[in-house]
C-alpha positions in Angstrom: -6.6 -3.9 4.0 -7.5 -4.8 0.8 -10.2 -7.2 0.3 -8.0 -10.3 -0.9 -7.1 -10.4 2.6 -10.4 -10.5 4.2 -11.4 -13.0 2.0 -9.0 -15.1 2.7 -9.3 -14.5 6.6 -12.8 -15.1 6.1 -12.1 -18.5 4.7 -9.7 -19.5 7.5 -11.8 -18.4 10.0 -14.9 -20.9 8.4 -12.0 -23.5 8.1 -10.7 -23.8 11.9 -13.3 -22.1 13.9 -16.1 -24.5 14.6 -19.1 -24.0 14.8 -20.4 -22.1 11.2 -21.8 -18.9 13.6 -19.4 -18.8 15.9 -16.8 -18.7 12.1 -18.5 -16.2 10.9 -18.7 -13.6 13.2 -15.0 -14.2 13.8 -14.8 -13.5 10.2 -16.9 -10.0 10.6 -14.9 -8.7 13.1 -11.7 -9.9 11.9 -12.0 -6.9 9.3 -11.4 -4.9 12.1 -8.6 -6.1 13.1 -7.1 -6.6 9.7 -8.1 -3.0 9.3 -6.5 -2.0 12.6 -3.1 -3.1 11.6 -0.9 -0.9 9.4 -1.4 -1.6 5.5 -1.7 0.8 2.3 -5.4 0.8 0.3 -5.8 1.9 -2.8 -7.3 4.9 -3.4 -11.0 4.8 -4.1 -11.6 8.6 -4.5 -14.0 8.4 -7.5 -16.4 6.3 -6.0 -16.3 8.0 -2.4 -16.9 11.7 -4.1 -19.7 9.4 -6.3 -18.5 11.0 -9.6 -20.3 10.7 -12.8 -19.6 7.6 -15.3 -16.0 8.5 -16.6 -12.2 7.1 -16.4 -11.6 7.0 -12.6 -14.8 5.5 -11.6 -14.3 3.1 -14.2 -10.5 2.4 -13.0 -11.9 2.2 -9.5 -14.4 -0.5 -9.8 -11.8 -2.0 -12.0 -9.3 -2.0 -8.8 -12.3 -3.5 -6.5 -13.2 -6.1 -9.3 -10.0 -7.5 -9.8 -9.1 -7.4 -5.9 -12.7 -9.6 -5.8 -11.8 -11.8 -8.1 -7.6 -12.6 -7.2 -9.6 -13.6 -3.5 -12.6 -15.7 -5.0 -9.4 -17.2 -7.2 -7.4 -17.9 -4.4 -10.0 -19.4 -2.3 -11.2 -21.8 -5.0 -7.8 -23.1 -5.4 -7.0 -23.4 -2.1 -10.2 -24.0 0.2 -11.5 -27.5 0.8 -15.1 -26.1 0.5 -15.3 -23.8 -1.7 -19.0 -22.3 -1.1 -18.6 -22.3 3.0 -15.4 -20.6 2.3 -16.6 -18.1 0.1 -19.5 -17.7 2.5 -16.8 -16.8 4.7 -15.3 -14.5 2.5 -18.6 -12.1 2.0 -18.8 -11.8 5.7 -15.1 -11.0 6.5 -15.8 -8.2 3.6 -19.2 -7.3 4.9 -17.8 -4.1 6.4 -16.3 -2.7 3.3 -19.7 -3.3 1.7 -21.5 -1.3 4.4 -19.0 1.4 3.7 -20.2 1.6 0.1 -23.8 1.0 0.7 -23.3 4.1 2.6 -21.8 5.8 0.0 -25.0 6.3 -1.4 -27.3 6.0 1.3 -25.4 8.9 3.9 -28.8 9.5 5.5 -28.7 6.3 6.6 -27.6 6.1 10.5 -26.7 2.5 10.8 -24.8 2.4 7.8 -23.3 5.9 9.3 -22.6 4.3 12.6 -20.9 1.3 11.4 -18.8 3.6 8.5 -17.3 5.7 11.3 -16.7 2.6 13.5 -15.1 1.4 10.6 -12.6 4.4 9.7 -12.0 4.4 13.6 -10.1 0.8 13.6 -8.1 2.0 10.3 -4.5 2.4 11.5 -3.4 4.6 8.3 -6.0 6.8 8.1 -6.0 8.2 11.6 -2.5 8.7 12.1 0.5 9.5 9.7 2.1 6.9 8.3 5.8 7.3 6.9 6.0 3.5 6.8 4.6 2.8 3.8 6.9 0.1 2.9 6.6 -1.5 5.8 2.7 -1.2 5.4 2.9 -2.8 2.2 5.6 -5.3 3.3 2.6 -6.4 6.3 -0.1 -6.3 4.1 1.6 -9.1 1.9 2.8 -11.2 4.3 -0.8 -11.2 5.8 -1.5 -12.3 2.9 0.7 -15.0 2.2 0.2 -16.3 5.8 -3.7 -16.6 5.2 -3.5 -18.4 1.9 -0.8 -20.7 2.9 -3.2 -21.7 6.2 -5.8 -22.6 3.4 -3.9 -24.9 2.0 
Protein backbone atom coordinates (compact mmCIF):
# COMPACT_ATOMS: atom_id res chain seq x y z
CA UNK A 1 0.00 0.00 0.00
CA UNK A 2 1.04 3.30 -0.44
CA UNK A 3 1.93 5.22 2.59
CA UNK A 4 -1.29 7.59 2.78
CA UNK A 5 -2.89 4.52 3.89
CA UNK A 6 -0.62 3.61 6.63
CA UNK A 7 -0.72 6.86 7.91
CA UNK A 8 -3.94 7.04 8.15
CA UNK A 9 -4.31 3.42 9.70
CA UNK A 10 -1.80 4.59 12.00
CA UNK A 11 -3.87 7.40 13.19
CA UNK A 12 -6.94 5.29 13.68
CA UNK A 13 -5.26 2.83 15.44
CA UNK A 14 -3.85 5.80 18.09
CA UNK A 15 -7.51 7.02 17.98
CA UNK A 16 -9.62 3.83 19.12
CA UNK A 17 -7.03 1.50 20.55
CA UNK A 18 -6.26 2.50 24.09
CA UNK A 19 -3.66 2.41 25.66
CA UNK A 20 -0.73 4.62 23.48
CA UNK A 21 1.59 1.11 23.28
CA UNK A 22 -0.80 -1.18 22.85
CA UNK A 23 -1.91 1.72 19.56
CA UNK A 24 1.12 1.66 18.39
CA UNK A 25 2.20 -1.63 17.79
CA UNK A 26 -1.26 -2.20 16.32
CA UNK A 27 -0.19 0.45 14.00
CA UNK A 28 3.37 -1.42 13.20
CA UNK A 29 1.89 -4.41 12.30
CA UNK A 30 -1.05 -3.13 10.60
CA UNK A 31 1.45 -2.44 7.64
CA UNK A 32 1.48 -5.88 7.25
CA UNK A 33 -1.68 -6.45 6.89
CA UNK A 34 -2.37 -3.42 4.70
CA UNK A 35 0.53 -4.80 2.75
CA UNK A 36 -0.92 -8.27 2.67
CA UNK A 37 -4.01 -7.27 0.90
CA UNK A 38 -4.02 -6.74 -2.85
CA UNK A 39 -3.17 -3.05 -3.90
CA UNK A 40 -0.82 -1.53 -6.80
CA UNK A 41 2.62 0.61 -5.53
CA UNK A 42 4.27 2.80 -7.48
CA UNK A 43 7.25 1.94 -8.80
CA UNK A 44 10.23 2.99 -6.89
CA UNK A 45 13.00 1.43 -9.22
CA UNK A 46 15.41 4.37 -9.05
CA UNK A 47 15.83 4.51 -5.55
CA UNK A 48 15.90 0.54 -5.00
CA UNK A 49 18.80 0.20 -7.94
CA UNK A 50 20.33 3.50 -5.80
CA UNK A 51 20.95 5.33 -9.09
CA UNK A 52 22.99 8.43 -9.33
CA UNK A 53 21.26 12.09 -8.80
CA UNK A 54 19.17 12.36 -12.21
CA UNK A 55 15.33 12.51 -13.42
CA UNK A 56 13.91 9.20 -11.95
CA UNK A 57 15.44 9.46 -8.63
CA UNK A 58 14.26 12.88 -8.58
CA UNK A 59 10.57 11.79 -9.76
CA UNK A 60 10.78 9.00 -7.17
CA UNK A 61 11.34 10.89 -4.08
CA UNK A 62 8.91 13.31 -5.62
CA UNK A 63 6.23 10.27 -5.63
CA UNK A 64 7.19 9.40 -1.77
CA UNK A 65 7.10 13.24 -0.84
CA UNK A 66 3.93 13.98 -2.03
CA UNK A 67 2.34 10.55 -0.90
CA UNK A 68 3.98 11.91 2.79
CA UNK A 69 2.57 14.92 2.64
CA UNK A 70 -1.48 14.09 1.07
CA UNK A 71 -1.27 11.66 4.63
CA UNK A 72 0.29 14.37 7.02
CA UNK A 73 -2.54 16.67 5.15
CA UNK A 74 -5.18 14.41 5.72
CA UNK A 75 -4.52 13.64 9.24
CA UNK A 76 -4.19 17.26 10.25
CA UNK A 77 -7.58 17.93 8.93
CA UNK A 78 -9.09 15.12 10.15
CA UNK A 79 -7.46 13.83 13.51
CA UNK A 80 -8.47 15.23 16.89
CA UNK A 81 -4.77 15.23 18.01
CA UNK A 82 -2.83 15.95 15.55
CA UNK A 83 0.81 15.11 17.03
CA UNK A 84 -0.40 11.57 18.68
CA UNK A 85 -1.84 10.91 15.32
CA UNK A 86 0.99 11.67 13.35
CA UNK A 87 3.00 9.74 16.00
CA UNK A 88 0.86 7.10 14.84
CA UNK A 89 1.36 7.64 11.38
CA UNK A 90 5.50 7.25 11.54
CA UNK A 91 5.04 3.88 13.21
CA UNK A 92 2.30 2.43 10.91
CA UNK A 93 5.06 3.57 8.08
CA UNK A 94 7.99 2.36 10.17
CA UNK A 95 8.32 -0.72 7.82
CA UNK A 96 8.65 1.08 4.58
CA UNK A 97 11.33 3.16 6.28
CA UNK A 98 13.31 0.02 7.28
CA UNK A 99 12.94 -1.06 3.75
CA UNK A 100 14.85 2.02 2.64
CA UNK A 101 17.26 2.24 5.38
CA UNK A 102 18.15 -0.97 4.02
CA UNK A 103 18.53 0.15 0.75
CA UNK A 104 21.62 1.51 1.68
CA UNK A 105 22.71 -0.39 4.49
CA UNK A 106 22.23 -4.31 2.69
CA UNK A 107 24.91 -5.64 5.07
CA UNK A 108 22.83 -4.90 7.64
CA UNK A 109 20.89 -8.28 8.95
CA UNK A 110 18.10 -6.85 10.92
CA UNK A 111 17.25 -4.48 8.44
CA UNK A 112 17.68 -7.62 5.92
CA UNK A 113 15.42 -9.70 8.14
CA UNK A 114 12.67 -7.34 8.45
CA UNK A 115 12.90 -6.31 4.41
CA UNK A 116 12.31 -9.95 3.46
CA UNK A 117 9.54 -10.30 6.19
CA UNK A 118 8.28 -7.37 4.66
CA UNK A 119 8.20 -8.42 0.73
CA UNK A 120 6.80 -11.78 2.21
CA UNK A 121 3.30 -10.15 3.46
CA UNK A 122 3.09 -8.17 -0.05
CA UNK A 123 0.14 -9.81 -1.89
CA UNK A 124 1.23 -8.33 -5.47
CA UNK A 125 4.69 -8.99 -5.50
CA UNK A 126 4.62 -12.72 -4.76
CA UNK A 127 1.94 -13.74 -6.93
CA UNK A 128 0.57 -12.46 -10.38
CA UNK A 129 -1.84 -10.15 -10.27
CA UNK A 130 -4.20 -9.56 -13.39
CA UNK A 131 -6.48 -7.60 -11.06
CA UNK A 132 -5.06 -4.49 -11.08
CA UNK A 133 -8.19 -2.57 -11.20
CA UNK A 134 -9.48 -4.25 -8.60
CA UNK A 135 -6.17 -3.62 -6.67
CA UNK A 136 -6.52 -0.08 -7.21
CA UNK A 137 -10.29 -0.07 -6.61
CA UNK A 138 -9.21 -1.70 -2.76
CA UNK A 139 -6.46 0.40 -2.25
CA UNK A 140 -8.88 3.58 -2.43
CA UNK A 141 -11.56 2.40 -0.71
CA UNK A 142 -9.06 1.51 2.15
CA UNK A 143 -8.44 4.66 1.99
CA UNK A 144 -11.54 6.36 2.09
CA UNK A 145 -12.74 4.05 4.89
CA UNK A 146 -9.60 5.06 7.15
CA UNK A 147 -10.07 8.77 6.68
CA UNK A 148 -13.69 8.81 7.03
CA UNK A 149 -13.11 6.81 10.70
CA UNK A 150 -10.93 9.95 11.47
CA UNK A 151 -13.39 12.08 11.23
Amino acid sequence: MILLAHFLFGAVMVKFVKPLYLALGAAFFSHYLLDFLPHKDYSLKSIRTREKFGRGILTDYFKVALDIFLGICLIAISADNLFIALIGALVASLPDFFDFLNIFLPKNKILSALGEFHSAAHWVENKKNPYAILSIFIETTVILALFLFLL
